[in-house]
Backbone as ProteinMPNN parsed JSONL, in Angstrom:
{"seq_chain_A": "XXXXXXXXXXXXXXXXXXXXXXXXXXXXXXXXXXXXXXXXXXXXXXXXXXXXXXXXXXXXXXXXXXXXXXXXXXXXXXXXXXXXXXXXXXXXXXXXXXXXXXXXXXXXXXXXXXXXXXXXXXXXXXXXXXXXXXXXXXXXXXXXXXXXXXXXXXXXXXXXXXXXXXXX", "coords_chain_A": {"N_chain_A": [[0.831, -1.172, 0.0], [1.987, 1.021, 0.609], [3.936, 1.313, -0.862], [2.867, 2.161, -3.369], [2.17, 4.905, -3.321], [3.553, 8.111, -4.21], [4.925, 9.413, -2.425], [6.182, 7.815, -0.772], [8.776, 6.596, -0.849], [10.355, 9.475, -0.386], [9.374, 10.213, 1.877], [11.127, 8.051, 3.382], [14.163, 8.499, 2.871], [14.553, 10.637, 3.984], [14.112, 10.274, 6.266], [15.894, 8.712, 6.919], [18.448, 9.891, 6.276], [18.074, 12.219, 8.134], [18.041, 10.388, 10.314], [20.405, 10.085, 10.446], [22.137, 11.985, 11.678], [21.958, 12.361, 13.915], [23.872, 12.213, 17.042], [25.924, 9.879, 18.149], [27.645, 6.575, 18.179], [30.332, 5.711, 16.395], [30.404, 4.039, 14.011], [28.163, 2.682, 11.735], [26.674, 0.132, 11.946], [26.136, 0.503, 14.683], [24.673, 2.778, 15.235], [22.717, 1.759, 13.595], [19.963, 0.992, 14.843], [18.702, 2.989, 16.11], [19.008, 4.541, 13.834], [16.609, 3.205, 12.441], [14.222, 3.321, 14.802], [13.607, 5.863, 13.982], [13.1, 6.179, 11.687], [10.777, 4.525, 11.709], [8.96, 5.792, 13.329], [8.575, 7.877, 12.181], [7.265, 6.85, 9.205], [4.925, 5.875, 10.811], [3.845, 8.001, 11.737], [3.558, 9.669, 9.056], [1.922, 7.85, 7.71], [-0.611, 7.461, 9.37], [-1.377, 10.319, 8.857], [-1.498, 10.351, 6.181], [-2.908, 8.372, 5.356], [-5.093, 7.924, 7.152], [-7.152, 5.705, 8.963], [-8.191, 3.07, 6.588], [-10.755, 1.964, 6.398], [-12.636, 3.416, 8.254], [-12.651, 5.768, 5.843], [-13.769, 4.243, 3.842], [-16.335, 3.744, 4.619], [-17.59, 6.11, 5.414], [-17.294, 7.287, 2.613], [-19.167, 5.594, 1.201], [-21.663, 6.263, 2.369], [-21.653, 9.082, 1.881], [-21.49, 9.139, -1.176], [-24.226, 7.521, -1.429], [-25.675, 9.13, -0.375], [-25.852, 11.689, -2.376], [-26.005, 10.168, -4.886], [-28.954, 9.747, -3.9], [-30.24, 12.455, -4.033], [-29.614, 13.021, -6.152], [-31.51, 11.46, -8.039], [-33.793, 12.83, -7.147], [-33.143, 15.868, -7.893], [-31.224, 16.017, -10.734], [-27.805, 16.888, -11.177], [-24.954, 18.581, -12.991], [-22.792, 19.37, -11.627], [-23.395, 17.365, -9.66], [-23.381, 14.965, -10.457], [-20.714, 14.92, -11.445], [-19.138, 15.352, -8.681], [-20.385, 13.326, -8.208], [-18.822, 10.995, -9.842], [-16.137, 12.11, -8.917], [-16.037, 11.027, -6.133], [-16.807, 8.199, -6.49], [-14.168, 7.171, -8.081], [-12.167, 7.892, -5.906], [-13.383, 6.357, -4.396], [-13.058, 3.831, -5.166], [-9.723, 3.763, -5.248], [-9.468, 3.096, -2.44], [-10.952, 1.231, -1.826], [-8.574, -0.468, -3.319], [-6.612, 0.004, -1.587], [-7.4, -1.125, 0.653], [-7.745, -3.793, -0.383], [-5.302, -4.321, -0.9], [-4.07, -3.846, 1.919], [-5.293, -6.104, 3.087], [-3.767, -7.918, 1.738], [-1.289, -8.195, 2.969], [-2.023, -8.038, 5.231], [-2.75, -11.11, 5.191], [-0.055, -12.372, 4.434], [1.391, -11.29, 6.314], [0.696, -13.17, 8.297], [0.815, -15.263, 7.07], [3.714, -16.238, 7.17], [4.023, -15.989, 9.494], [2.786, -18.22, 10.948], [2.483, -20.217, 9.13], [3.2, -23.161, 7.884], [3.033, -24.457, 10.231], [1.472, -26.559, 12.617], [-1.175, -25.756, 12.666], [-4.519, -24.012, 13.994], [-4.602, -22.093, 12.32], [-3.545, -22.665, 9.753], [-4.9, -25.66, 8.952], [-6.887, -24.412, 8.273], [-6.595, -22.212, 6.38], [-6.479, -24.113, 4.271], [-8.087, -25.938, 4.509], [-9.526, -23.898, 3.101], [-8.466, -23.211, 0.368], [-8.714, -25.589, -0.598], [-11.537, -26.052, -0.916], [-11.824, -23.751, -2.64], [-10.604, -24.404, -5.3], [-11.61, -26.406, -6.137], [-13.652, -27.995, -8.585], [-16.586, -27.564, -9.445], [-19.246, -27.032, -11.025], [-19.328, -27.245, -14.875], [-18.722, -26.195, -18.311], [-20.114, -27.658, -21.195], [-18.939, -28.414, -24.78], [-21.109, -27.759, -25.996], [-22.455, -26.035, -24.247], [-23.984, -26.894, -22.367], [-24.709, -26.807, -18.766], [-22.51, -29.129, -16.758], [-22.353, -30.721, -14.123], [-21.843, -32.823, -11.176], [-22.415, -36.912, -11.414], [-22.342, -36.463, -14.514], [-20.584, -34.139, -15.237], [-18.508, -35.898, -13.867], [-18.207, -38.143, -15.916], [-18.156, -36.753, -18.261], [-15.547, -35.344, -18.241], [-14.058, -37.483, -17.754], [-14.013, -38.483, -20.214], [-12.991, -36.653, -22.125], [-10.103, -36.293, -20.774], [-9.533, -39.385, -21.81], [-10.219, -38.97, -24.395], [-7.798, -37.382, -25.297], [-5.505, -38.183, -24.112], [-5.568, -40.475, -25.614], [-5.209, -39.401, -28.412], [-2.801, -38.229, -28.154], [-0.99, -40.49, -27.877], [-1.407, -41.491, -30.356], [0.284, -39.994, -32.262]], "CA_chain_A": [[0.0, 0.0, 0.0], [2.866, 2.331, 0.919], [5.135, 1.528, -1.901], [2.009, 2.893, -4.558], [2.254, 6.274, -2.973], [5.142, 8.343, -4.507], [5.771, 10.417, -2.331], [6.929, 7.518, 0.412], [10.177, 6.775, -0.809], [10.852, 10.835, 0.011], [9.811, 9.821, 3.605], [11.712, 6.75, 3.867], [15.243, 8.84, 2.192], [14.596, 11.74, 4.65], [13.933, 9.569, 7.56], [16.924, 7.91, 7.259], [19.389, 11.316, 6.602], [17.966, 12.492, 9.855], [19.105, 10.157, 11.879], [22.181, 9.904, 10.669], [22.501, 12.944, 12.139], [22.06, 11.998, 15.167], [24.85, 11.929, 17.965], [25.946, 8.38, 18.207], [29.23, 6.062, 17.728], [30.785, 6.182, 14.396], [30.237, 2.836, 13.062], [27.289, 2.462, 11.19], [26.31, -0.858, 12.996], [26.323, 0.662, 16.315], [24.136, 3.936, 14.646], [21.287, 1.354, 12.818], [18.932, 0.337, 15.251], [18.423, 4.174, 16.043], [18.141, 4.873, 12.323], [15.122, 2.591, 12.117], [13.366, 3.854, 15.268], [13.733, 7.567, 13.9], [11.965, 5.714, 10.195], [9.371, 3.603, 11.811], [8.459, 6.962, 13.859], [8.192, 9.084, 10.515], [6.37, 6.093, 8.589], [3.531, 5.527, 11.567], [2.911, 9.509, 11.517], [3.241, 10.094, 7.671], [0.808, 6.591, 7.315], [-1.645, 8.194, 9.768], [-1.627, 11.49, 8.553], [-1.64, 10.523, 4.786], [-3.86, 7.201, 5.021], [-5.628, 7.374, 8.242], [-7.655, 4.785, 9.118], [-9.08, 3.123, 5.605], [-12.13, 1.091, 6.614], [-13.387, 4.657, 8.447], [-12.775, 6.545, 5.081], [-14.196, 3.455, 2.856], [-17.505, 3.57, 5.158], [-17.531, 7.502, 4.919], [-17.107, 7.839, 1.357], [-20.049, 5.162, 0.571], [-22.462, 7.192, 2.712], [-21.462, 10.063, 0.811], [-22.062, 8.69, -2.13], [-25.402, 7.369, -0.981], [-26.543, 10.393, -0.339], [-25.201, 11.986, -3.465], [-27.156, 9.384, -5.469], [-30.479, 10.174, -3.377], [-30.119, 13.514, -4.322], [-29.156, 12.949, -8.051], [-32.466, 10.927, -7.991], [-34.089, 13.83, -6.631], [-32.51, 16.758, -8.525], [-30.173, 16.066, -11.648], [-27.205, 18.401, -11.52], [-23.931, 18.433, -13.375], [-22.311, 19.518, -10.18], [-23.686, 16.489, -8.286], [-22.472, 13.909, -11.585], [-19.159, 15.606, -10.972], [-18.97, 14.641, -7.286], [-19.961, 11.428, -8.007], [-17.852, 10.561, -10.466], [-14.709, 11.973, -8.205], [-15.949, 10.042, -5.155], [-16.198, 6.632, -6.97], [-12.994, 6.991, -8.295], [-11.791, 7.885, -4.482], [-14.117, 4.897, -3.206], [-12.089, 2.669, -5.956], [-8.719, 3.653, -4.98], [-9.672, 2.98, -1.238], [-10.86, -0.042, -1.976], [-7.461, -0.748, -4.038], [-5.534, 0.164, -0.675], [-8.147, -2.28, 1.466], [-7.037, -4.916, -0.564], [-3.721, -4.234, -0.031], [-3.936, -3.938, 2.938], [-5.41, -7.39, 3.453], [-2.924, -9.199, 1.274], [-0.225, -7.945, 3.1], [-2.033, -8.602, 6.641], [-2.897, -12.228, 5.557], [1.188, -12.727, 4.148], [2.298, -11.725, 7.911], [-0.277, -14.072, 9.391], [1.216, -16.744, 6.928], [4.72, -15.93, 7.743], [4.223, -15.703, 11.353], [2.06, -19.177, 11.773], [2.489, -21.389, 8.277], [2.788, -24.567, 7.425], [2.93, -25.182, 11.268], [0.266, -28.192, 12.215], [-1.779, -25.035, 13.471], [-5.91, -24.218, 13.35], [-4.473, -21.379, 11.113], [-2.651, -23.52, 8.554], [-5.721, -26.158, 8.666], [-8.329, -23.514, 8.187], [-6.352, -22.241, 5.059], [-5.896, -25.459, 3.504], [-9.297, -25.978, 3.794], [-10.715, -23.002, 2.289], [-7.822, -23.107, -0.539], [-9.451, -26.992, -0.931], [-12.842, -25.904, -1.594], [-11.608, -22.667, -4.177], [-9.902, -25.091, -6.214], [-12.907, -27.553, -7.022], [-14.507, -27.938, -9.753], [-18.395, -27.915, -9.092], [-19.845, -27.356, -12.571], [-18.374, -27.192, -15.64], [-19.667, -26.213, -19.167], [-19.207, -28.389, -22.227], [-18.953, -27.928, -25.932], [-22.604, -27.475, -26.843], [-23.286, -25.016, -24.252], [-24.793, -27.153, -21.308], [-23.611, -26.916, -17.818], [-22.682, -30.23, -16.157], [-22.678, -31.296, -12.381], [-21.988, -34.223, -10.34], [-22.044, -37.785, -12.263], [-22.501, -36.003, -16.062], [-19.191, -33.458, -14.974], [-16.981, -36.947, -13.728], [-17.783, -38.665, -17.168], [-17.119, -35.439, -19.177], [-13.831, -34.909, -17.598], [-13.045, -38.781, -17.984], [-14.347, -38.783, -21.361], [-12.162, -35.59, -22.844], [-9.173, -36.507, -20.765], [-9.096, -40.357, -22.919], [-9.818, -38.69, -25.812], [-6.955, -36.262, -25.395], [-4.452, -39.109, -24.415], [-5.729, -41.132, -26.938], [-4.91, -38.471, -29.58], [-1.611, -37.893, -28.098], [-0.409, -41.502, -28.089], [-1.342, -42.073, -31.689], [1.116, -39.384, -33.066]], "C_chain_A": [[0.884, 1.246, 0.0], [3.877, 2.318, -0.433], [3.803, 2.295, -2.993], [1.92, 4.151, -4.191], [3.448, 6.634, -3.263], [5.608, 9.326, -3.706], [6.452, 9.727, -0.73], [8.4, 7.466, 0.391], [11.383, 8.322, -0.214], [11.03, 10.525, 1.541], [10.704, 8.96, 4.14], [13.797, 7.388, 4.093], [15.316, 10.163, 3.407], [14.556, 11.699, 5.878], [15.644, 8.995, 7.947], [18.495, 9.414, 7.415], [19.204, 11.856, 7.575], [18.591, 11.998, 10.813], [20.576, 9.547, 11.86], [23.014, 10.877, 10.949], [22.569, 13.101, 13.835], [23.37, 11.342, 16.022], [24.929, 10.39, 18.36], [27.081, 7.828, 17.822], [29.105, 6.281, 16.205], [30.547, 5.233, 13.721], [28.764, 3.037, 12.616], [26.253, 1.119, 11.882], [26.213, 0.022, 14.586], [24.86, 1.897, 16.047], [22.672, 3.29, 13.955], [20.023, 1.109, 13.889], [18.091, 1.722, 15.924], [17.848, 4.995, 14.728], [16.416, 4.43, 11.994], [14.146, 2.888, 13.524], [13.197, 4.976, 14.777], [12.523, 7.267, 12.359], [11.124, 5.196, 10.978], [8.73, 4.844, 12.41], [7.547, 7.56, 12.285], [7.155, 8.425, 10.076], [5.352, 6.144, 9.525], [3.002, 7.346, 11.308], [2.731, 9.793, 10.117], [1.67, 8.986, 7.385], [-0.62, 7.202, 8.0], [-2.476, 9.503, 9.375], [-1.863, 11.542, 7.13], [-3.079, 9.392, 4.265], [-5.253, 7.485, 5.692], [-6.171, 5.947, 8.086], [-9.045, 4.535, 7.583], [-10.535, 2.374, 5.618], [-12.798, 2.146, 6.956], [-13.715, 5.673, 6.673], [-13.674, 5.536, 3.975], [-15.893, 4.036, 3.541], [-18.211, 5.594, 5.151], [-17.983, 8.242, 3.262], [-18.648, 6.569, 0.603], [-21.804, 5.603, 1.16], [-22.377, 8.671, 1.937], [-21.957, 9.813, -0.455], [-23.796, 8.062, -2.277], [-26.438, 8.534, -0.965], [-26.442, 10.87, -1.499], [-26.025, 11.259, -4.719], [-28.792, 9.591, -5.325], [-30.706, 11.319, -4.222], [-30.031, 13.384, -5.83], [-31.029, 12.103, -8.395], [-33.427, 11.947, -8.057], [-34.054, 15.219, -7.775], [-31.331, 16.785, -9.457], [-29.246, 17.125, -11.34], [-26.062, 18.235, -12.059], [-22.818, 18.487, -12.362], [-22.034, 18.213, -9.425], [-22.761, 15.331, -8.931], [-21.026, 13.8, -11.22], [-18.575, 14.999, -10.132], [-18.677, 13.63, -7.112], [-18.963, 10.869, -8.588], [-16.299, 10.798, -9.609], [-14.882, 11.272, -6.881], [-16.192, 8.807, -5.776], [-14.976, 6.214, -7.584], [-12.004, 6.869, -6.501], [-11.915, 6.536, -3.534], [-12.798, 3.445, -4.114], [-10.829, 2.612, -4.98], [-8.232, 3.319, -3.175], [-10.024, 1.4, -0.872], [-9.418, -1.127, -2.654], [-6.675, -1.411, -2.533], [-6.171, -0.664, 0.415], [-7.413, -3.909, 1.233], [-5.695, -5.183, -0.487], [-3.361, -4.569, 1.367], [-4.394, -5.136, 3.722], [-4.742, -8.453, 3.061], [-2.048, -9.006, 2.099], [-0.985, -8.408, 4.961], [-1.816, -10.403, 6.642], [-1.204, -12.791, 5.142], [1.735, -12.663, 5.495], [1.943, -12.833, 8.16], [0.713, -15.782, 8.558], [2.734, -17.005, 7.453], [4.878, -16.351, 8.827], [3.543, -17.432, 11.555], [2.574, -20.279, 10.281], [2.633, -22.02, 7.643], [2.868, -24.802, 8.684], [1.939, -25.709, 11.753], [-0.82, -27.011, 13.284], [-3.349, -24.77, 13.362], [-5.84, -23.183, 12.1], [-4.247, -22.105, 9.899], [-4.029, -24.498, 8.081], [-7.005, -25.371, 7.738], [-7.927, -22.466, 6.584], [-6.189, -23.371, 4.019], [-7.305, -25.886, 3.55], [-10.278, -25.116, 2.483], [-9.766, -22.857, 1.192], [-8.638, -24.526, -1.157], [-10.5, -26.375, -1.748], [-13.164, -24.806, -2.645], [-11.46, -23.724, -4.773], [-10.738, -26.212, -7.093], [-13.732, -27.523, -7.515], [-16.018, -28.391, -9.408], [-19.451, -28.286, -10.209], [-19.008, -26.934, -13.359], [-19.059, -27.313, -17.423], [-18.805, -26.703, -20.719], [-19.463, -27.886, -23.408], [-19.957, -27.55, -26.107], [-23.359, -27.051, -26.072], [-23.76, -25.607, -22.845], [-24.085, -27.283, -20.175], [-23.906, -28.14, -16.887], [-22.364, -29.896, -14.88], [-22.756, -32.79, -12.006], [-21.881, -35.841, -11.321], [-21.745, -37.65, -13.662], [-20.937, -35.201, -15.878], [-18.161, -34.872, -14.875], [-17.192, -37.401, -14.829], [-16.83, -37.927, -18.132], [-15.807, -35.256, -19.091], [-12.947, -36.158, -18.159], [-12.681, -38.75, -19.179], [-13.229, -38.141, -22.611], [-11.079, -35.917, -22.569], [-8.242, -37.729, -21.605], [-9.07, -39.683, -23.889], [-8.537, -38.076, -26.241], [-5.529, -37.491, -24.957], [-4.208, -40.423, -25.095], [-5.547, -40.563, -28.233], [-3.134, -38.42, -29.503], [-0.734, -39.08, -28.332], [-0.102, -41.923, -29.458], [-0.304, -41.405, -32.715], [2.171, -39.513, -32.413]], "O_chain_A": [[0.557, 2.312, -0.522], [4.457, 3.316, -0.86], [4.27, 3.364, -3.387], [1.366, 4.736, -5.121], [4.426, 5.982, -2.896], [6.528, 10.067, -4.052], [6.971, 10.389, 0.169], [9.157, 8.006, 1.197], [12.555, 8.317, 0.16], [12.037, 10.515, 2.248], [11.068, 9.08, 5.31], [14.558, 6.99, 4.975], [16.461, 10.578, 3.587], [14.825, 12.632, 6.634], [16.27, 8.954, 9.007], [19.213, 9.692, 8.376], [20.236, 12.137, 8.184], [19.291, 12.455, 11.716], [21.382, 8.969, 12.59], [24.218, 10.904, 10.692], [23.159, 13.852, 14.612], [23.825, 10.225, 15.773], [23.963, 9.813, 18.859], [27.727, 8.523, 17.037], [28.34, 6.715, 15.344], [30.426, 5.515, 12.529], [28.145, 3.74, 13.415], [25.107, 1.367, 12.257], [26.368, -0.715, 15.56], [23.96, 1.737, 16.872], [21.685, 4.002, 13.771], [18.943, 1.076, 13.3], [16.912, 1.561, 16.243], [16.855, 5.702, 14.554], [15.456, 5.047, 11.533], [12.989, 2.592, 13.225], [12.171, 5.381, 15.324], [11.506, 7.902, 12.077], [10.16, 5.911, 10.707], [7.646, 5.009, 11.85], [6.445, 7.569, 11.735], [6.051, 8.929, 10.281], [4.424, 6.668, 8.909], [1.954, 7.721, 10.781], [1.607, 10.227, 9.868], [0.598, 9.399, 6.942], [-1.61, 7.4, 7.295], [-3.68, 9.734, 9.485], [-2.368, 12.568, 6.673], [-3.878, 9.485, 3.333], [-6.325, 7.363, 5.099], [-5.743, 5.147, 7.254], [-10.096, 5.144, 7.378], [-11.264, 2.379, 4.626], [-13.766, 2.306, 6.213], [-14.819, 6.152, 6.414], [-14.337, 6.2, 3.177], [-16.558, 4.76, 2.8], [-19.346, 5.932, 4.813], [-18.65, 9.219, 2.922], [-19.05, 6.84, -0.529], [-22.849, 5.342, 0.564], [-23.408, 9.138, 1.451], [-22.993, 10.401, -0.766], [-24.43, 8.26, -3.314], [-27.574, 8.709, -1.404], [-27.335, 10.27, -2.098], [-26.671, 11.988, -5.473], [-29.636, 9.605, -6.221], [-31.425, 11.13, -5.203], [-30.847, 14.047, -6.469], [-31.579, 12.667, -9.341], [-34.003, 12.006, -9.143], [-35.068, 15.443, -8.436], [-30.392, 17.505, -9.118], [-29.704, 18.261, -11.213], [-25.697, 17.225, -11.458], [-21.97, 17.595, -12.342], [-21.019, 17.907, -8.799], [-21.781, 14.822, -8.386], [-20.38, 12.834, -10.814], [-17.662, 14.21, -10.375], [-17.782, 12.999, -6.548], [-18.164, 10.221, -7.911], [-15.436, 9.921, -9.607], [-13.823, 10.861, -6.406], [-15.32, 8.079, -5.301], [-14.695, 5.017, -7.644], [-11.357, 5.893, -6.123], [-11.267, 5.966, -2.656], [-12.066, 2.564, -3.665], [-10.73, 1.754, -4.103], [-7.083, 3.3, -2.734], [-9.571, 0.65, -0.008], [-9.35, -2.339, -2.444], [-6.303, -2.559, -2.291], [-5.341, -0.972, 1.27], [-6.891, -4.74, 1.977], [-5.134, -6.184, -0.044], [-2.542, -5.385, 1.792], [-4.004, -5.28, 4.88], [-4.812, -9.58, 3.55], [-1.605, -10.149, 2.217], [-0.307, -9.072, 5.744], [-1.157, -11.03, 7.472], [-1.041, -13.895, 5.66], [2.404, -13.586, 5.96], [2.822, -13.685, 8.29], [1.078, -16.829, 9.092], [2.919, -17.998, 8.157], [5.822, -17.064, 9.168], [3.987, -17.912, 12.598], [3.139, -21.297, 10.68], [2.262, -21.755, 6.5], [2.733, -26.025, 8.64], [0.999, -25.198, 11.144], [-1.175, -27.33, 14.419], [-3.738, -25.437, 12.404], [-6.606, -23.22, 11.137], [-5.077, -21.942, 9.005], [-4.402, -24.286, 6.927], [-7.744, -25.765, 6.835], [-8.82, -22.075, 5.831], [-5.672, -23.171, 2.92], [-7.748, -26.239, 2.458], [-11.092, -25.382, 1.598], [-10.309, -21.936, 0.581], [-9.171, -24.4, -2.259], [-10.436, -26.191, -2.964], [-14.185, -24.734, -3.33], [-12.566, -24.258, -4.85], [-10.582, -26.676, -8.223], [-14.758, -27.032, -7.047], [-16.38, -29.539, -9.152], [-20.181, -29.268, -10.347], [-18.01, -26.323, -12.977], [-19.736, -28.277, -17.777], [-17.706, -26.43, -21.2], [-20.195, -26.896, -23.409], [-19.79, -26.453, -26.64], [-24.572, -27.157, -26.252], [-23.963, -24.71, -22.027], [-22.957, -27.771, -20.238], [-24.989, -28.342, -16.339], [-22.102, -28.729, -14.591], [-23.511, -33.669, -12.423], [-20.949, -35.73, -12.117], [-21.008, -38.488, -14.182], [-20.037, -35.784, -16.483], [-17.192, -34.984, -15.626], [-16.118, -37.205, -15.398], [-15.697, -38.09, -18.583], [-15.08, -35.004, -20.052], [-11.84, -36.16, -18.699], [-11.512, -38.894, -19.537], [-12.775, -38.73, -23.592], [-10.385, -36.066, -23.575], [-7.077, -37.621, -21.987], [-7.994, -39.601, -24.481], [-8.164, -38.195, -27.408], [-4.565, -37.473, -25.722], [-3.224, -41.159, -25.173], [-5.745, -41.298, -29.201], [-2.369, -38.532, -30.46], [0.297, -38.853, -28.964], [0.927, -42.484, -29.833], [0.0, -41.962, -33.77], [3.226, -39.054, -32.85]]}, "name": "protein", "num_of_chains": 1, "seq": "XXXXXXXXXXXXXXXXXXXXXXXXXXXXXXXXXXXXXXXXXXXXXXXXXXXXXXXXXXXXXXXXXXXXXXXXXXXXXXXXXXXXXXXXXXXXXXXXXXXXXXXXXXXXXXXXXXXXXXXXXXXXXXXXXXXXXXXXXXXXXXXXXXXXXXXXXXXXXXXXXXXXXXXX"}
């Protein structure tokens, strides 16, 4: 989420020249673990002050829009079109940084807990199970199969297909 904003790398480059200004031995090793409290500082206030909190602004901006719609319902106005159009672009890019912000929570979570024989690890491995399976499935001429008609189909195409391949 933070790397798609351009103007973090500035914070990250300005964070770090700071505190290497900071009174401290001369080695560089002795000087880092100060560097990165002086950045994680900067980053939590720039993130607050540039992001805040995005689930408040998502829930904000679709009441807005809500209304905004009522109203357009109500009273056409080029004005209001306007609005909308720059708050659904807003609501998009909020939603962008949601999802971000959930890939990157559920990558700690895997990090931090998995493949260990945990209810986390189980409880993904289930619900990766049940994405992955084929329920229905639609064949040449249009009709969608299910259950005994889907396992033939499948059998049926896969012989044909290594029965084609064998013969050449």
């Amino acid at each position: 989420m933070w790397l798609t904003n351009p103007t973090f790398p500035a914070i990250v480059d300005e964070s770090w020249k700071a505190s290497e200004l900071i009174p401290s031995a001369s080695s560089f090793l002795s000087r880092f673990p100060r560097c990165l409290d002086v950045l994680t500082k900067n980053i939590q206030s720039w993130n607050k002050n540039h992001f805040g909190n995005i689930f408040h602004r998502k829930n904000r901006l679709l009441a807005r829009l809500h209304g905004i719609q009522v109203a357009l319902a109500r009273n056409p106005s080029p004005y209001l079109y306007s609005l909308e159009n720059h708050l659904t672009q807003e609501y998009n890019i909020t939603l962008h940084q949601e999802y971000l912000f959930w890939r990157l929570k559920s990558r700690i979570m895997w990090l931090n807990y998995g493949d260990a024989n945990t209810k986390y690890f189980h409880l993904q491995t289930i619900q990766r199970r049940s994405q992955t399976r084929v329920i229905t499935l639609k064949d040449d001429t249009g009709l969608w199969l299910n259950g005994e008609a889907l396992t033939h189909h499948i059998h049926t195409v896969f012989k044909k297909l290594f029965q084609a391949s064998n013969s050449t």
